[in-house]
C-alpha positions in Angstrom: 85.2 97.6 32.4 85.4 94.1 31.1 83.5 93.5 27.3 80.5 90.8 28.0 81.9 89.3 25.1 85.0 88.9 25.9 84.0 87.5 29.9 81.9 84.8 27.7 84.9 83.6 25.2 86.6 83.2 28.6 83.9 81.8 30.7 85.3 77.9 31.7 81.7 77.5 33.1 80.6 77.3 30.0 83.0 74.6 28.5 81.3 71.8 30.4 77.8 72.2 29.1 78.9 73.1 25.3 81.3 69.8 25.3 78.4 68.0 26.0 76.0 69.8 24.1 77.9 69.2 21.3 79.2 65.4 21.6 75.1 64.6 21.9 74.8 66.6 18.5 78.1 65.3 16.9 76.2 61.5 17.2 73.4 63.0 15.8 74.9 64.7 12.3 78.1 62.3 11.8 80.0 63.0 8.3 78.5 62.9 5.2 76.0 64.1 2.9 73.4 65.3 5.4 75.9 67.3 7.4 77.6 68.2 4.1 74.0 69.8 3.1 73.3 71.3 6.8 77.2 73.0 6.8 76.3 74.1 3.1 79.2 72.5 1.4 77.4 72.1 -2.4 76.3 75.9 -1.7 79.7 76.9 -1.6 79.0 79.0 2.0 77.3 78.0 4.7 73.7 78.1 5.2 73.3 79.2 8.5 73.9 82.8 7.4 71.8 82.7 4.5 69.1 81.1 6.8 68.9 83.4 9.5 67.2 86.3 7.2 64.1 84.1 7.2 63.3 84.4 10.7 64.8 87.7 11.5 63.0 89.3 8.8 59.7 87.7 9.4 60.1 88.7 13.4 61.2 92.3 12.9 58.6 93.0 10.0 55.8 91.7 12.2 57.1 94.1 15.1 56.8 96.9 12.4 53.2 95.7 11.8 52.3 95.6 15.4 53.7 99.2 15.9 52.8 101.0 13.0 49.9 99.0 10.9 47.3 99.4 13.7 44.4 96.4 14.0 44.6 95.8 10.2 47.9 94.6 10.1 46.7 92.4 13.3 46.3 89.1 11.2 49.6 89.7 8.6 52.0 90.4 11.8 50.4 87.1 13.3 51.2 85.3 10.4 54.5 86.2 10.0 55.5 85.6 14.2 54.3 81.7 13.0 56.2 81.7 10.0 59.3 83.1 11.5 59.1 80.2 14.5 59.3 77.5 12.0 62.0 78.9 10.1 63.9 78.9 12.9 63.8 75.2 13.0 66.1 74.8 9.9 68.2 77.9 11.1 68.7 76.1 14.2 69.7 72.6 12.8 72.0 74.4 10.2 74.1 76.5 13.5 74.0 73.5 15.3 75.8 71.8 12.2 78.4 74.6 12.1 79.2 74.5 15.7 79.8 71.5 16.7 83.1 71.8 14.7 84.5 74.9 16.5 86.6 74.8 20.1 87.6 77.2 22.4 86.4 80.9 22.3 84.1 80.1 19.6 82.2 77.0 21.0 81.9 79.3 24.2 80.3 82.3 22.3 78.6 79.9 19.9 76.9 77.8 23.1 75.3 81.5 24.8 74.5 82.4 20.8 72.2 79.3 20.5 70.5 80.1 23.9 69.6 83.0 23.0 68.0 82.2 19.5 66.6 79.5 21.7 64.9 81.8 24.2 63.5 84.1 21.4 62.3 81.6 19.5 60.0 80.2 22.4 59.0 84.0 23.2 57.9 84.4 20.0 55.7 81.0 19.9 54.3 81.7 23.1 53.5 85.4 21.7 51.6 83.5 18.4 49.7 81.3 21.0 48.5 84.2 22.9 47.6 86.2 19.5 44.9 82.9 18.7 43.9 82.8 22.2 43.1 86.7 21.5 45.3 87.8 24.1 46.9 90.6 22.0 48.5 92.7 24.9 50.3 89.4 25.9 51.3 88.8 22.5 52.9 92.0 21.6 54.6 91.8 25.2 56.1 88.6 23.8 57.3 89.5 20.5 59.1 93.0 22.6 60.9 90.1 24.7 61.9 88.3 21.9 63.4 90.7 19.7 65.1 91.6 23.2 67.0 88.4 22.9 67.1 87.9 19.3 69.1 91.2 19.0 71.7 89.8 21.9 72.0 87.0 19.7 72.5 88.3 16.6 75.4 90.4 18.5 77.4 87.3 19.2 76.1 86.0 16.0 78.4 89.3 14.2 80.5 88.4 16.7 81.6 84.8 15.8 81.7 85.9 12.3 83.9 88.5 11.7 85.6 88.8 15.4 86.6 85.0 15.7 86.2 83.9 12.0 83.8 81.4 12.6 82.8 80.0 8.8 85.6 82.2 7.2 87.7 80.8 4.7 91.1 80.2 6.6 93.2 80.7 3.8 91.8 83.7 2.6 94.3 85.6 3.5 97.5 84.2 4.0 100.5 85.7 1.7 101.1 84.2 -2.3 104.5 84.9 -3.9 104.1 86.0 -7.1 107.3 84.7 -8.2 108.5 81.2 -8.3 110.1 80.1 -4.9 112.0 77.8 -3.3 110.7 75.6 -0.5 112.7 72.5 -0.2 115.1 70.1 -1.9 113.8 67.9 -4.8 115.4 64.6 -2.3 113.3 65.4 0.3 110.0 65.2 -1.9 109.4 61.2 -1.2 106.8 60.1 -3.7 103.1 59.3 -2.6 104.1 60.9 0.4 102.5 64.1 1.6 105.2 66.9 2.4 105.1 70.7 3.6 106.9 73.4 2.5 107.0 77.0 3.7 106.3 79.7 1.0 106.9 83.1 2.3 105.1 82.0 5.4 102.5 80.5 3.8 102.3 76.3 4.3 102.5 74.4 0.7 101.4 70.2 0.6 103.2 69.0 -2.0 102.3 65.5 -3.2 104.5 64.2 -6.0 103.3 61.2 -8.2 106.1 59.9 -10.6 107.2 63.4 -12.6 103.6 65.4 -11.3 104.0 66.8 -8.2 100.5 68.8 -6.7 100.2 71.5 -4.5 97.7 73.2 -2.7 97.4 75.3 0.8 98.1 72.8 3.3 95.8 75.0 6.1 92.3 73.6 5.6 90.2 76.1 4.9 87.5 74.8 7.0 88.9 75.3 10.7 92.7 75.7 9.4 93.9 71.7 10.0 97.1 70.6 8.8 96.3 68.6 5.7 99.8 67.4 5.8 98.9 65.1 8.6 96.1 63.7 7.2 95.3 60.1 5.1 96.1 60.5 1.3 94.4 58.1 -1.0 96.8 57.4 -3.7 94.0 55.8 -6.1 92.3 59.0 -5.8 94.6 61.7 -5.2 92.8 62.4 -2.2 93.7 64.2 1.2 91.0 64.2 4.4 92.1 67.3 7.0 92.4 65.4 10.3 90.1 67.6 12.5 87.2 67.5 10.9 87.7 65.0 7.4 87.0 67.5 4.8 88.1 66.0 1.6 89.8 67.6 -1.4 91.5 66.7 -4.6 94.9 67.3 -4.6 95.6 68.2 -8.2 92.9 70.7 -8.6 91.7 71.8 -4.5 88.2 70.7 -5.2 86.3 69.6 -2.2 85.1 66.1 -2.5 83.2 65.9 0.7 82.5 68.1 3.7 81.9 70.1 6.3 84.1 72.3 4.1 82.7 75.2 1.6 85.8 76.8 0.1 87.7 75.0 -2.5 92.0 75.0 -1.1 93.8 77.3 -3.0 96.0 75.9 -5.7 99.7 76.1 -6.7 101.9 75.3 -9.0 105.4 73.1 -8.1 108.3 72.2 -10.6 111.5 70.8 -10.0 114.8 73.1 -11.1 117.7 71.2 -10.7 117.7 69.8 -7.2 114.9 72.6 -5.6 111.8 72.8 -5.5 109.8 75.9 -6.6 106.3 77.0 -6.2 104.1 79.7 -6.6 100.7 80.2 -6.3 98.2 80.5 -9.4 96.6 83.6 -8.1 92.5 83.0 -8.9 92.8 79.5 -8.7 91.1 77.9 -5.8 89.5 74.8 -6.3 
């Protein structure tokens, strides 16, 4: 039998309505600071995670009280359904922020993920406007729906996360030689021009500026673009990943601008005789 999960990655149908979902949303939070804050790039991780206790926890608690604390807990589990549909507002805005930067399997998954925080969140404000209308049995009904859904989506949720990698740093893992290592030859290091080199199956940029020459993961570690084909600012030092225009320094990894929240990992290059060496300074990332 075929996993639901798996028939929604694959799901074409789907690629219609997310494209244009997302292009609508794209013209909404262009690059720059507010995105940058929405995708949690001065946080160092992004928010959406961290913003999607709020919600959950108020729902589920309120659940507990509606179960369990009897006609005294009435008014707190009320409270809390209220307080959890405006939290999702944020939560939303902060997905949304996050998604519109993914393709394939993971705009798919992401696209039936945000229905279904959709869905719950409009269960549970219909089931705080029954509450004041004193329609408790509709209420309660409500809330059951919409932790019925909001379970489904924190599935995919898990899903995206650590099943397609969706906000994982994409360097995180690749291999680091301990030792020095040779990538290219010194002549084919142009200066001010951004080259890669293959360490041990890991992708170098090397930038070489008179007798420096930087290096840092050339995967972004935003959605894994090749920073090698990106525009360097030589007054800077600066490289923008071509998918989605994360900036970092190149002599130390630092971001300098979003969506990006991990630093690239740095290396270090020297020239022996007419090679090129580099190894990675293991702890050093930005």
């Amino acid at each position: 039998m075929k996993n639901p999960v798996t028939s929604i990655e694959q799901a074409q149908v789907l690629e219609g309505p997310a494209e244009g979902v997302a292009t609508a949303a794209s013209k909404v939070l262009r690059q720059g600071p507010l995105k940058d804050a929405l995708t949690g790039t001065w946080f160092g991780h992004p928010m959406h995670p961290v913003l999607t206790d709020l919600p959950i926890g108020m729902w589920m608690s309120a659940l507990l009280l509606d179960v369990l604390g009897g006609k005294a807990a009435s008014k707190a589990a009320d409270t809390l359904i209220g307080w959890g549909v405006i939290c999702a507002v944020p939560t939303a805005i902060t997905g949304v922020a996050d998604w519109i930067d993914t393709i394939e399997e993971e705009r798919r998954v992401g696209f039936v993920h945000a229905i279904g925080n959709v869905t719950a969140t409009l269960l549970y404000a219909r089931s705080y406007l029954a509450r004041k209308r004193g329609s408790r049995g509709e209420g309660l009904v409500m809330s059951l729906l919409g932790a019925g859904a909001l379970t489904a989506a924190a599935y995919l949720g898990g899903h995206l996360s650590y099943r397609l990698g969706a906000g994982v740093d994409r360097t995180r893992f690749d291999e680091a030689p301990e030792d020095w290592t040779e990538v290219l030859p010194a002549a084919e290091l142009s200066e001010r021009v951004p080259s890669v080199a293959d360490a041990g199956g890991t992708a170098v940029l090397l930038y070489r500026d008179a007798d420096n020459i930087h290096a840092i993961a050339d995967k972004c570690s935003h959605r894994g673009g090749p920073l090698h084909e990106g525009e360097v600012d030589p007054s800077t030092e600066t490289v923008i990943c071509p998918w989605h225009a994360s900036e970092f320094e190149l002599k130390t990894g630092k971001i300098v601008r979003g969506p990006a929240t991990a630093p690239q990992p740095l290396w270090e290059a020297r020239v022996v005789g007419d090679k090129v060496e580099v190894r990675r300074i293991i702890g050093a990332s930005g």
